[in-house]
C-alpha positions as CSV (number, residue, x, y, z in Angstrom):
1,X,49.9,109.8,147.7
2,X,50.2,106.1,148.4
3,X,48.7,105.1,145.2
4,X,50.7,107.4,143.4
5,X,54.1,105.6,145.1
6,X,52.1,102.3,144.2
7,X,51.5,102.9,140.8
8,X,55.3,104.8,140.0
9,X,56.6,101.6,141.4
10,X,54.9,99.3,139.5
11,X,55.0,101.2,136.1
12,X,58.9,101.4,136.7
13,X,59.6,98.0,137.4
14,X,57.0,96.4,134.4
15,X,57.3,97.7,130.9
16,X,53.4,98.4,129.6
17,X,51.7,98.4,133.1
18,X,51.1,102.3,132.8
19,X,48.1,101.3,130.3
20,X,46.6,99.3,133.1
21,X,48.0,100.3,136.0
22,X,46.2,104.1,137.4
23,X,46.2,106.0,139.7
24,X,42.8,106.1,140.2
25,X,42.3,102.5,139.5
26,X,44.8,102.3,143.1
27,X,42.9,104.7,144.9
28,X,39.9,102.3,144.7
29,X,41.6,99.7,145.5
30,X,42.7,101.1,148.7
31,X,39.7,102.6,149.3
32,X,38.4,99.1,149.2
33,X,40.8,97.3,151.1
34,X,40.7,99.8,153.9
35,X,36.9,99.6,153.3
36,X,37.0,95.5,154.1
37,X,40.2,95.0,156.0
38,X,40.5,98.6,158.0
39,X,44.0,98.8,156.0
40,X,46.2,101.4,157.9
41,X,48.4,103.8,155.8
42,X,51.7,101.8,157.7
43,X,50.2,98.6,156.0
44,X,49.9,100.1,152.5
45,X,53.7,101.4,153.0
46,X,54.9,97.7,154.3
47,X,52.9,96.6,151.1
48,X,55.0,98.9,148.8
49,X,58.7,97.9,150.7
50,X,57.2,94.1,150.2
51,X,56.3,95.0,146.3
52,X,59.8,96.7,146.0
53,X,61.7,94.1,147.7
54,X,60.3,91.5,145.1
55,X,61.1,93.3,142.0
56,X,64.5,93.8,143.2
57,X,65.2,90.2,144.2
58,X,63.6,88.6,141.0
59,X,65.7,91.2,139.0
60,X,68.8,89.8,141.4
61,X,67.4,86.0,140.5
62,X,67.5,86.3,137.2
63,X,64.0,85.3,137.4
64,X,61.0,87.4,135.1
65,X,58.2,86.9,137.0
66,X,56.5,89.9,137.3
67,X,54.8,91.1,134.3
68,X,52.0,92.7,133.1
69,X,49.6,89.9,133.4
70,X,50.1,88.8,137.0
71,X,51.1,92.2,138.1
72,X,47.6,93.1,139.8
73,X,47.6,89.7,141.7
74,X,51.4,90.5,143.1
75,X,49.9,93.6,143.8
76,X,47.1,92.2,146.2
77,X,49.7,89.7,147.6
78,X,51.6,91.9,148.7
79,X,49.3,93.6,150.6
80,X,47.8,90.7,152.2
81,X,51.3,89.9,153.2
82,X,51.7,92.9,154.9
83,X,48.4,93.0,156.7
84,X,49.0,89.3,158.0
85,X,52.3,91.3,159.8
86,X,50.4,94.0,161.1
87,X,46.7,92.0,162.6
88,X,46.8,89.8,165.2
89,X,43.8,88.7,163.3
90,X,43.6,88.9,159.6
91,X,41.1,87.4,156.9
92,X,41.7,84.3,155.6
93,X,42.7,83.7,151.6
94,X,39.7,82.6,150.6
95,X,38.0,86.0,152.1
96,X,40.6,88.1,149.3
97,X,40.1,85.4,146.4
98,X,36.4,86.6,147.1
99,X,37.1,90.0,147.4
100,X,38.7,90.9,144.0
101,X,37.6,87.6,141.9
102,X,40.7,85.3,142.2
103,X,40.8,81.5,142.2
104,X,41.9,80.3,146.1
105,X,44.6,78.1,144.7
106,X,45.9,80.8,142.2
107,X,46.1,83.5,145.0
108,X,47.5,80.5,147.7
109,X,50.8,79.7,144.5
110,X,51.1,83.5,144.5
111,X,51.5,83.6,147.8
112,X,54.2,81.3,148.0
113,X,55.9,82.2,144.7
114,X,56.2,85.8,145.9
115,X,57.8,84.6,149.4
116,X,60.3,82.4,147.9
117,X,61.2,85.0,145.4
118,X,61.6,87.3,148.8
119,X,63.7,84.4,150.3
120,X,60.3,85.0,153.2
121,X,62.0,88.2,154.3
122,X,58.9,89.9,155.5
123,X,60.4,92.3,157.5
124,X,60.0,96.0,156.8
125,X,61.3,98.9,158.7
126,X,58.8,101.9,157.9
127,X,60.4,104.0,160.1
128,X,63.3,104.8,157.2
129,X,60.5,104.7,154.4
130,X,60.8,107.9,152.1
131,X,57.1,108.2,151.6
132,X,56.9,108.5,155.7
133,X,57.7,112.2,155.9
134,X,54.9,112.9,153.4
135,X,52.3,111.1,155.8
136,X,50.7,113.3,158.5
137,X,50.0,110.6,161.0
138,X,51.0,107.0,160.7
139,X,47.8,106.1,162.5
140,X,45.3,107.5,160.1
141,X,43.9,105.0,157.6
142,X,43.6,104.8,154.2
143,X,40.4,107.1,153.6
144,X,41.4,109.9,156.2
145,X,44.2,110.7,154.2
């Protein structure tokens, strides 16, 4: 269900990401990062309000910055994002450049470009999130679901 939202908002907001951008392909990506990180399903929702919030700020900007080609990488940003609000202890960048095969100083500029674009507004309030009501309990993680 997450992936689902994940990949409907991504294929909205980025003409020609539905030929790259799957379902499945999101399922193992959260299977990995809850694998790794012990993602919680809250976490994956932040991620999306994170994802959601840039699109519609860059749209606001006049900015085009996500696209096809970076997409996957804003994609992983934002969920490191929202996992650095949730842990009192989180992984490093370097530990996620690892992970899915991303230059430390590409991820570190994506990072930074995505908070800016943001204006760092980092805050989320899941509580109000749509995709809430369609989660049995907040608590579970990622693979219970």
């Amino acid at each position: 269900m997450i992936a689902q939202k994940l990949v409907t908002v991504v294929c909205d907001a980025v003409p020609g990401a539905d030929k790259f951008i799957t379902i499945p392909q999101m399922q193992i990506f959260l299977q990995q990062l809850q694998k790794k990180t012990e993602l919680h399903v809250e976490e994956a929702m932040r991620a999306i309000i994170l994802l959601q919030r840039f699109i519609a700020r860059q749209q606001k900007k006049n900015a085009k910055v996500i696209k096809v080609s970076n997409v996957g990488t804003l994609i992983i940003v934002s969920f490191i994002l929202a996992m650095k609000l949730s842990h009192e202890k989180t992984h490093k960048n370097q530990f996620f450049a690892n992970m899915f095969g991303i230059h430390l100083g590409h991820l570190n500029r994506s990072e930074i470009s995505f908070l800016l674009i943001i204006d760092f507004e980092l805050w989320a309030d899941i509580e109000n999130y749509s995709l809430l009501e369609e989660v049995p309990q907040i608590n579970e993680t990622i693979i219970t679901q």
